[in-house]
C-alpha positions as CSV (number, residue, x, y, z in Angstrom):
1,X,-7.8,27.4,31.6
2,X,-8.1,25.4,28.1
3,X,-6.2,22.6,27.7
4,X,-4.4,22.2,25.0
5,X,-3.7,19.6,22.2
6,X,-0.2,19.9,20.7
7,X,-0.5,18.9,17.2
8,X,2.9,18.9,15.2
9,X,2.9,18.5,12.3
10,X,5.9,17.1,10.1
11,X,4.4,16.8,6.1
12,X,4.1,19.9,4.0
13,X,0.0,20.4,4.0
14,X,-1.6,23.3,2.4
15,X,-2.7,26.2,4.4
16,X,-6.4,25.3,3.5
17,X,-5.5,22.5,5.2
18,X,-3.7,24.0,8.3
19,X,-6.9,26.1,8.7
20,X,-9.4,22.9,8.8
21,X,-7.3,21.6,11.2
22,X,-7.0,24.3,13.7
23,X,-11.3,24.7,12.7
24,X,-12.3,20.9,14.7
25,X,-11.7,23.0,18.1
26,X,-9.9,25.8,19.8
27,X,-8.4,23.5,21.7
28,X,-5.8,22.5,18.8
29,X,-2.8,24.4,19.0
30,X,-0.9,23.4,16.0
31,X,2.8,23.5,14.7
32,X,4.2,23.3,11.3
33,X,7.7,21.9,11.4
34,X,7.9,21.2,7.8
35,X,10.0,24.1,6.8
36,X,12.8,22.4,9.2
37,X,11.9,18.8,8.5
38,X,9.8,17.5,5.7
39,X,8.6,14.2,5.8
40,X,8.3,12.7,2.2
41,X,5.8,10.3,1.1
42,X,8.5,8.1,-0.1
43,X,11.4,6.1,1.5
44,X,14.1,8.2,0.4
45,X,17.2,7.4,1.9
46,X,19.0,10.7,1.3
47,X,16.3,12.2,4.0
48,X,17.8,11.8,7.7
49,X,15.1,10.6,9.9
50,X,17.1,11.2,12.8
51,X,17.0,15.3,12.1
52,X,17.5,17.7,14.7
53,X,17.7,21.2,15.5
54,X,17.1,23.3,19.1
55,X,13.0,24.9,17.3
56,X,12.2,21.1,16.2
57,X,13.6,19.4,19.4
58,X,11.7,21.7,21.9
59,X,8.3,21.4,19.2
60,X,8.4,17.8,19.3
61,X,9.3,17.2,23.6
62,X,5.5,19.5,24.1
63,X,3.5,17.1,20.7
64,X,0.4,14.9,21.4
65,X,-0.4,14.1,18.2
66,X,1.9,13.9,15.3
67,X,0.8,14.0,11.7
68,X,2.7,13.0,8.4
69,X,4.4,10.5,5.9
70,X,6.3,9.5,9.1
71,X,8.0,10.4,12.4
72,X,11.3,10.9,12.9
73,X,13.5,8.7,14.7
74,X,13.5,7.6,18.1
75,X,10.2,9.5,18.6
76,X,9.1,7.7,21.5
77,X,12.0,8.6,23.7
78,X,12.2,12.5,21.9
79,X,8.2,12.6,22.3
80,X,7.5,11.5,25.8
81,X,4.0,13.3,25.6
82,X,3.0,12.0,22.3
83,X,-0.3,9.7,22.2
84,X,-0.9,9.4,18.6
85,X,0.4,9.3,15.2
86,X,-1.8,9.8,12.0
87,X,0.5,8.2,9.4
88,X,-0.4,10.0,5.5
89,X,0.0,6.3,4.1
90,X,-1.8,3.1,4.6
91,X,1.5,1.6,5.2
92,X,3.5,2.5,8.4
93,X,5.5,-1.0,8.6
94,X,9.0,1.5,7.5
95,X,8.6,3.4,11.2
96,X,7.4,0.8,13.2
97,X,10.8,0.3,15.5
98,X,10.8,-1.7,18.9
99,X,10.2,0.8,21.0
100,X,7.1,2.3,19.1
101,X,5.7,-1.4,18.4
102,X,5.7,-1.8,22.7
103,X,4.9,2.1,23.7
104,X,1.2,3.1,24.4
105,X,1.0,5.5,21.5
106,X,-1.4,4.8,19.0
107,X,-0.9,4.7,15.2
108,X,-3.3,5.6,13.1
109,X,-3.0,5.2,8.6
110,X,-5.1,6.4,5.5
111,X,-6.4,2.2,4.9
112,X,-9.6,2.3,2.7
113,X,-8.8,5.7,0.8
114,X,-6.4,3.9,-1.8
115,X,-8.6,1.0,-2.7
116,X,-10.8,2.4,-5.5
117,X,-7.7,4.0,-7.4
118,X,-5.6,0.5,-7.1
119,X,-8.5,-2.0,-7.8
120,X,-8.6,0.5,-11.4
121,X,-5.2,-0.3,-12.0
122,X,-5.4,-4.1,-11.0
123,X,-8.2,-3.9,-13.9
124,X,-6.3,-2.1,-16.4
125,X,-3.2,-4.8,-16.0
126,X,-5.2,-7.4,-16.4
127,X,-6.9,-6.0,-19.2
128,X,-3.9,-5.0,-20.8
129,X,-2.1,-8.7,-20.1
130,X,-5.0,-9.9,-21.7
131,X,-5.3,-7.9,-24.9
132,X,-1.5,-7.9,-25.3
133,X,-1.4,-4.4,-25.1
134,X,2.2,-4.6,-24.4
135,X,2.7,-6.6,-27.1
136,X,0.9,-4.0,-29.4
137,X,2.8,-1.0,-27.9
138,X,6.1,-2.6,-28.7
139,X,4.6,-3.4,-32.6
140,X,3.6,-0.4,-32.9
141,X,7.3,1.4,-32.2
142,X,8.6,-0.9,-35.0
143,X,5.5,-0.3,-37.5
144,X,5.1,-4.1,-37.4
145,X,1.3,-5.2,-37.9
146,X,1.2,-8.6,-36.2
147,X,-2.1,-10.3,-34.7
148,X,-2.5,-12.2,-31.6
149,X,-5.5,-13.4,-30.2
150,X,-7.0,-11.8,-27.2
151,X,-8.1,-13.4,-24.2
152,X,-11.2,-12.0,-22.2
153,X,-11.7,-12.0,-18.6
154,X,-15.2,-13.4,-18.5
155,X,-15.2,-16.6,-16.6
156,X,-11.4,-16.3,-15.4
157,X,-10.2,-16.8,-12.2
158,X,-8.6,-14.4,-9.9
159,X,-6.4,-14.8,-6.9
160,X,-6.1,-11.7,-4.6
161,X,-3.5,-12.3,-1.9
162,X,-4.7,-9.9,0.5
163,X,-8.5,-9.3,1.4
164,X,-8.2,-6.0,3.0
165,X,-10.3,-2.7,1.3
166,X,-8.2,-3.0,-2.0
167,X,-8.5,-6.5,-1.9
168,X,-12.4,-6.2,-1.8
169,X,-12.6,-3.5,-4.1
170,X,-10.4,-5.4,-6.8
171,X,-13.2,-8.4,-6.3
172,X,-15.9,-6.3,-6.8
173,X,-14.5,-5.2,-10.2
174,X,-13.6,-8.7,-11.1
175,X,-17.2,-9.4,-10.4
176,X,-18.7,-7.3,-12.3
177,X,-16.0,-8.7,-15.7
178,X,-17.8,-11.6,-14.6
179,X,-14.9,-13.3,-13.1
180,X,-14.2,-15.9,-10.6
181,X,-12.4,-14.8,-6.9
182,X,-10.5,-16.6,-4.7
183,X,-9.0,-15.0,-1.8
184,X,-6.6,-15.5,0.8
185,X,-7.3,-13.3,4.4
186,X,-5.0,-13.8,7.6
187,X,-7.8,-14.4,9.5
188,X,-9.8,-16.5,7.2
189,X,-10.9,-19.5,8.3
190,X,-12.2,-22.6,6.1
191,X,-15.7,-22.5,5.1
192,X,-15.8,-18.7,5.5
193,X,-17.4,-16.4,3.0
194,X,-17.0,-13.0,2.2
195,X,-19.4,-10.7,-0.4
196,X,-18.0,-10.8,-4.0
197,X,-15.7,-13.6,-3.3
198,X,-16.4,-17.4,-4.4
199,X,-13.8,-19.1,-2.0
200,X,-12.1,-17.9,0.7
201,X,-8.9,-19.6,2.1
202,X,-7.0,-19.3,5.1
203,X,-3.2,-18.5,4.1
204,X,-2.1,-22.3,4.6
205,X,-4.5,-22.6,1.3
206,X,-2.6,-20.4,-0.8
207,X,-0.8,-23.5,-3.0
208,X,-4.4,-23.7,-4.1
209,X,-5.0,-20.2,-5.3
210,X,-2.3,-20.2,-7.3
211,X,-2.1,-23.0,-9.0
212,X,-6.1,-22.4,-9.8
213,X,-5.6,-18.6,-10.5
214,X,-5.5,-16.9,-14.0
215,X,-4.9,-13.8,-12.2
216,X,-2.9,-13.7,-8.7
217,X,-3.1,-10.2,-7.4
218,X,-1.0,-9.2,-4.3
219,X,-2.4,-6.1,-2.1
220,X,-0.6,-7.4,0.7
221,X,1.1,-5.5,3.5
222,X,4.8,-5.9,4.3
223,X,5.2,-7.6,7.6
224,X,7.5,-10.2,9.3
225,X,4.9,-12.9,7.9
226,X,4.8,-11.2,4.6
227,X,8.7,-10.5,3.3
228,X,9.1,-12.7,0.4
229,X,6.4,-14.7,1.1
230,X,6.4,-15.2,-3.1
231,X,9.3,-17.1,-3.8
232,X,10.6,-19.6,-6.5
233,X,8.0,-22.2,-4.7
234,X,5.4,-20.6,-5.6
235,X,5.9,-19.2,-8.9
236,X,6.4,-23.2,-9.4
237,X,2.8,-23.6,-8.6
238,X,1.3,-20.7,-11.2
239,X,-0.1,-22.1,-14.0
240,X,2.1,-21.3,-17.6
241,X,-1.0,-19.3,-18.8
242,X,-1.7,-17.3,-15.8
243,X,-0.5,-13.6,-15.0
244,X,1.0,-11.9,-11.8
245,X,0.2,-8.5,-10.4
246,X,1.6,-6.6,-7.3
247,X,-0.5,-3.9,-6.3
248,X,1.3,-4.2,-2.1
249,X,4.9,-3.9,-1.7
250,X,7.7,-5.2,-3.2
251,X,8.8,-6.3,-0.8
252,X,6.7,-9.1,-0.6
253,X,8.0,-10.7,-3.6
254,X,11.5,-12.7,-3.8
255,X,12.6,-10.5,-7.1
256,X,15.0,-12.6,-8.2
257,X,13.0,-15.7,-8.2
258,X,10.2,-13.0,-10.0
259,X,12.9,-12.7,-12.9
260,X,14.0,-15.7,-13.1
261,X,10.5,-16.9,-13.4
262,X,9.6,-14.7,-15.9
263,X,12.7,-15.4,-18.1
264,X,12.0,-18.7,-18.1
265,X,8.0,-18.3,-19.0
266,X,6.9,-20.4,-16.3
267,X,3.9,-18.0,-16.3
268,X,2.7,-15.6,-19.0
269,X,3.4,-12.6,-17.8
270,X,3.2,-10.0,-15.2
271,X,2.1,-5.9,-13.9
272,X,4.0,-4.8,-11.1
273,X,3.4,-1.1,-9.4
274,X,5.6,-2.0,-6.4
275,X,8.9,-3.4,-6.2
276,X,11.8,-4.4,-3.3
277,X,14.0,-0.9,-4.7
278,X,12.4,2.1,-5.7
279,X,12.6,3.7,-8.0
280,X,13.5,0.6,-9.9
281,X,17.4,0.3,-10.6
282,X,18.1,1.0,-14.5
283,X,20.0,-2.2,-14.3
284,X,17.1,-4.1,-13.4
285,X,15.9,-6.7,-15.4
286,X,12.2,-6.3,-15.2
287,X,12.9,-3.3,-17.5
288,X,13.8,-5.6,-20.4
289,X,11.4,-8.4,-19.8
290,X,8.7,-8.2,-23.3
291,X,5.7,-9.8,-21.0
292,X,6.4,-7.2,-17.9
293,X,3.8,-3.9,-17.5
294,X,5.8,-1.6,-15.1
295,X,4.0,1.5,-13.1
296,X,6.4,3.6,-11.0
297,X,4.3,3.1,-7.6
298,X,1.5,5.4,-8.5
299,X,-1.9,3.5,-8.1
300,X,-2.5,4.4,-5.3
301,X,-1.8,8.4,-5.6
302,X,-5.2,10.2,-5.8
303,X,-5.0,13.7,-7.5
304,X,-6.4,15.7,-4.4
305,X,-4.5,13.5,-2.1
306,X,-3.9,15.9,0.8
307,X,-7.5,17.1,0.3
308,X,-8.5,13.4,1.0
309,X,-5.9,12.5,3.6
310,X,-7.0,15.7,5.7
311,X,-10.8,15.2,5.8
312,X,-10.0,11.9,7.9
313,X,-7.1,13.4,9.9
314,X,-10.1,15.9,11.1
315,X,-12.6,13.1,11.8
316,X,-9.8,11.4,13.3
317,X,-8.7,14.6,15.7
318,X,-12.6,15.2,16.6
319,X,-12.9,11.8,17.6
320,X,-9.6,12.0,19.7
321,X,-11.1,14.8,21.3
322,X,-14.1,13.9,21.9
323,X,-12.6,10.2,23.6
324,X,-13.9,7.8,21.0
325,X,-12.4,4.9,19.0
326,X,-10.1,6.5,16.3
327,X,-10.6,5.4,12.2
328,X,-7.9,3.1,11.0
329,X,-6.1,1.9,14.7
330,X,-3.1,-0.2,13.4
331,X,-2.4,-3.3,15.1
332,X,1.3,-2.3,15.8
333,X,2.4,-6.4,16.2
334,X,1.0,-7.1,13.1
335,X,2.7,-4.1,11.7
336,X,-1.5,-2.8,9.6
């Protein structure tokens, strides 16, 4: 008698990709409960995580392996046969409750699939903070023809806060604009190097990559150690010429003390993708701020996304399978 892998999953997928899925082995026996409860990509807090109906209930008691944006709630206690959970994003910190964090399931996340699109739009805000393309965009509304002289990136330094696969990909770029990198790892030590980087620092160090920085980049995951690690402090120790970019998550970031900052020009400017409320509150100020770039959380969206995300689910699943390490384990007490 086959034995069965109960794969549940909780995202709307193509059925391309149902069919490579069920294709790794016959062993897969898998259910689609998106119809009753869709998972979105985004924290949307009109969706109930806590859904239930009698067809979901009974599908998710029997699931091994769940796949999605995210789980629904309580799933340890309404899944006691589930060993695994491939999240869609590289960040799962918005699931992670107390009882997941201490069960034996493992969690699994897309990491590495994001980092060439958002290391491209790390290098397009600098560039454009450079050039003043804001600046220009603004003239250009009012037919105003007003010159301002361009900076170039050659010989700056940048600061990525964050040396994870975005965080190596953005120094790669930043290498090749034949810029300077610092970076800032959890697990750096002093002395350490790491390819494309000129300095790494452990995180105590990170008063010296930004007061040194032209650039400070943030790609850094939300975590206890994380939330609002960039506060007024720090913005203190930016220098008044340099530029701020957060490519991670908002949360991150003390967004008042961001504002504030920004108001009072005690650095030049700054490109922000993420932020602590999305979408962004009209009556935000960051709208109205001349030297802010603002992308709606998009750089890391690839356009065939689910393609992408399903190739490694099915490396992932053969791997499970066949009893070998998985791609992308998170480190549930870290919370990436």
């Amino acid at each position: 008698m086959m034995d069965f892998v109960n794969v549940m999953v909780v995202s709307k997928i193509s059925e391309e990709s149902k069919r490579q899925i069920e294709a790794v082995s016959p062993r897969i026996k898998l259910r689609d409960t998106s119809h009753l409860w869709n998972a979105v990509r985004i924290r949307d807090s009109s969706q109930k995580d806590d859904f239930s109906s009698p067809e979901f209930d009974e599908i998710l008691s029997q699931a091994e392996v769940i796949y999605g944006f995210k789980p629904p709630k309580n799933v340890v206690a309404r899944a006691p046969k589930l060993k695994w959970i491939q999240c869609m994003l590289a960040g799962v910190e918005f699931f992670l409750d107390e009882q997941l964090v201490r069960s034996r399931v493992t969690v699994t996340n897309m990491s590495g699939i994001h980092a060439t699109a958002v290391g491209e739009v790390v290098l397009e805000m600098m560039l454009m903070l450079a050039k003043h393309a804001t600046v220009f965009c603004q003239q250009k509304r009012q037919r105003l023809w007003q010159r301002f002289i361009p900076e170039v990136l050659r010989d700056k330094t940048v600061g990525i806060m964050g040396l994870g696969s975005i965080g190596k990909e953005v120094a790669r770029l930043s290498k090749a604009f034949g810029m300077r990198v610092l970076a800032t790892r959890r697990s750096a030590r002093r002395g350490q190097r790491a390819r494309n980087v000129d300095r790494l620092l452990p995180r105590a160090d990170l008063p010296e990559l930004l007061s040194e920085s032209d650039f400070v980049v943030v790609t850094l995951p939300l975590t206890q150690e994380t939330n609002k690690m960039l506060s007024a402090q720090e913005f203190r120790m930016m220098k008044p010429t340099a530029h701020f970019i957060n490519v991670g998550r908002g949360e991150t970031v003390d967004e008042d003390a961001l504002i504030r900052a920004l108001e009072e020009r005690r650095f030049a400017g700054a490109g922000l993708d993420a932020f602590a409320t999305e979408p962004l509150p009209e009556s935000s100020k960051l709208w109205e701020l001349p030297n802010v770039f603002i992308s709606p959380h998009v750089s890391g969206i690839l356009k065939d996304y689910d393609k992408v995300i399903n190739k490694l689910f099915c490396e992932n699943l053969r791997r499970y399978l066949g009893g070998k390490r998985l791609l992308n384990v998170v480190n549930k007490k870290i919370g990436y």
